[in-house]
C-alpha positions in Angstrom: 0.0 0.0 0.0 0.9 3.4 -1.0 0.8 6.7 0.9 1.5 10.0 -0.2 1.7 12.4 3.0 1.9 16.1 2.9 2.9 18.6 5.3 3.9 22.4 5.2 0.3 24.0 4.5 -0.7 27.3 6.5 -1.7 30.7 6.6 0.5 33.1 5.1 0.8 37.3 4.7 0.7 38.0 0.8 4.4 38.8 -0.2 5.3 35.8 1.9 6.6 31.8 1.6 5.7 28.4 2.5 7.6 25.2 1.4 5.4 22.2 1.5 6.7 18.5 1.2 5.1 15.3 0.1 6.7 12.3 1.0 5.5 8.7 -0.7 6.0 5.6 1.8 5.0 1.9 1.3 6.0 -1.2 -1.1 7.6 1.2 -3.7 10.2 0.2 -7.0 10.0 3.0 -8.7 8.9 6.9 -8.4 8.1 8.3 -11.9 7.1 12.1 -12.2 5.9 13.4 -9.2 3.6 16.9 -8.7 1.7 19.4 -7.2 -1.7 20.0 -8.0 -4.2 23.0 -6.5 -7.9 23.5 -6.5 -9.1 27.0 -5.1 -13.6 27.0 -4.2 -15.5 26.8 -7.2 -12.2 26.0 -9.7 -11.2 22.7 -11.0 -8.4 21.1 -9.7 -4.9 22.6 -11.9 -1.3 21.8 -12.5 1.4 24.0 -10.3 3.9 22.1 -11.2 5.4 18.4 -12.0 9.1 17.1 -11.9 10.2 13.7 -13.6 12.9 11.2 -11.7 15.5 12.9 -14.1 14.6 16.0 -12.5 12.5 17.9 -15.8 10.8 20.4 -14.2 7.1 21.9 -15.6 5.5 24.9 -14.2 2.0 26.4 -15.0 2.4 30.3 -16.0 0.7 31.6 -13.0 3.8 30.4 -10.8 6.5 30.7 -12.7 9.0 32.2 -11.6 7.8 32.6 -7.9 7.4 28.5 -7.4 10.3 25.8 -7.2 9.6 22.1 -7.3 12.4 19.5 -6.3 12.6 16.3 -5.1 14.9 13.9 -3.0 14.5 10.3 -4.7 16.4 8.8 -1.4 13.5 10.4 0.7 10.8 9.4 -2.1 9.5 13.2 -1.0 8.8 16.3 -3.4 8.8 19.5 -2.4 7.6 23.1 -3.4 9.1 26.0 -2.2 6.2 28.7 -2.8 7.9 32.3 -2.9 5.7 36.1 -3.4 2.9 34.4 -2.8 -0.9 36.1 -3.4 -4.5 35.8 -2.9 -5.0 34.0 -6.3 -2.4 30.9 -4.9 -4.9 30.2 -2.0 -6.1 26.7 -2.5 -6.1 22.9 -1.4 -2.8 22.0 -2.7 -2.6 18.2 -3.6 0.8 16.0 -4.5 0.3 13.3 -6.6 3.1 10.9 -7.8 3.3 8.0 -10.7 4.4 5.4 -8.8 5.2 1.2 -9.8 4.3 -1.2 -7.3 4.6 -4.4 -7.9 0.8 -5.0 -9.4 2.2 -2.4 -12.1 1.9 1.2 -11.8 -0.4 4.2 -10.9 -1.6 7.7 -9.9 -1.1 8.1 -6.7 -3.0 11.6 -4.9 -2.1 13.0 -1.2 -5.1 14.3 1.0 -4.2 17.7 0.8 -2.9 20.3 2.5 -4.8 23.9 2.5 -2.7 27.4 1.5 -4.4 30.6 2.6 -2.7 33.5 1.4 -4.5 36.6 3.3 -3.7 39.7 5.8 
């Protein structure tokens, strides 16, 4: 069994940072691409930004330049380092992670952390 666990979630002043973490645990071979995912009240669920195992990174246009994924493949744990952050970023920000188990692989979602960006 898979987990993905998230921590690192909070209130925030606008202007200001978080770092959030995901960290996979359970019966893993492999780690494909892992991500970050957000989904603000009444908005489908979007892309911030993904990073492959090669360490290919992919960022949606609203965070460019203000967000920074990496991972540790040792840890099996992604991170995102959330810089100048503003109203528009608060949201439930989910990690997900392609993942190969031994029954093959799959999509694997965290439960979420939540971002409030307000003063």
């Amino acid at each position: 069994q898979v987990q993905l666990v998230e921590s690192g979630g909070g209130l925030v002043q606008p202007g200001g940072s978080l770092r959030l973490s995901c960290a996979a645990s359970g019966s893993i071979f492999s780690i494909n691409a892992m991500g970050w995912y957000r989904q603000a009240p009444g908005k489908e669920r979007e892309l911030v930004a993904d990073i492959t195992s090669g360490g290919v990174t992919n960022y949606s246009d609203s965070v460019k330049g203000r967000f920074t994924i990496s991972r540790d493949n040792a840890k099996n744990t992604v991170y995102l380092q959330m810089n100048s952050l503003n109203p528009e970023d608060t949201a439930v920000y989910y990690c997900n992670a392609d993942i190969t188990v031994w029954a093959g692989t799959s999509d694997y979602w965290g439960q979420g952390t939540q971002v409030t960006v307000s003063s």
